[in-house]
N, C-alpha and C positions, 0 to 999 in steps of 0.2 A: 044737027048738032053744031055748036061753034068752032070753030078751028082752033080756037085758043084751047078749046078743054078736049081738043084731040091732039094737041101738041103738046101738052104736058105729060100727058103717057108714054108716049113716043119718043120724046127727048130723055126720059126716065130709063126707059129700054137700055136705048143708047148709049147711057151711061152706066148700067149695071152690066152691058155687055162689054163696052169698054174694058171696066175693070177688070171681068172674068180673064178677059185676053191675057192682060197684064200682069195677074195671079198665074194665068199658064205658063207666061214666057218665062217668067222667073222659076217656075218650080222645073220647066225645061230645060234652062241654062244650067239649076243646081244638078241636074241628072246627068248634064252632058259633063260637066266638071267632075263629078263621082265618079262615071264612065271611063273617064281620062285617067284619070289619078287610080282607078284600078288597073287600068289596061298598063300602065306606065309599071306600077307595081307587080305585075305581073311580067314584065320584061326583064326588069333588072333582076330579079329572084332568080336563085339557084333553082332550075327547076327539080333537081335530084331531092337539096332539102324540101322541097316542099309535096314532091311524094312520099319522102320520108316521113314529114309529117303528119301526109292524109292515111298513111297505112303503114306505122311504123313496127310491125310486127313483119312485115315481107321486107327479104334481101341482108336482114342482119347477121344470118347466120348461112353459110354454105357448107355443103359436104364434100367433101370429096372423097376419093376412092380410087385408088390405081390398081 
């Protein structure tokens, strides 16, 4: 075979793998941002209102009895 027309696949590769990278790193970095910006959101939250709001039928009402 010629080396030329075995270096056109190769050099092909190379740049379809390239790009694949550079699609990961970016849907990586979007992740880690999301990641952040929940974890952030999740710090400053009342954590009371927000059980309130996963289960807001507990804790509303109390009995008491003496």
């Amino acid at each position: 075979m010629d080396i030329a027309l075995m270096s056109m696949p190769l050099s092909q590769g190379k740049v379809q793998q390239q790009a694949s990278l550079s699609v990961m790193k970016m849907a990586m970095g979007n992740a880690k941002q999301q990641g952040e910006a929940v974890q952030e959101l999740i710090s400053s939250a009342n954590v009371k209102a927000l059980q309130q709001a996963v289960q807001p039928h507990l804790g509303g009402n109390i009995d008491v009895k003496t």
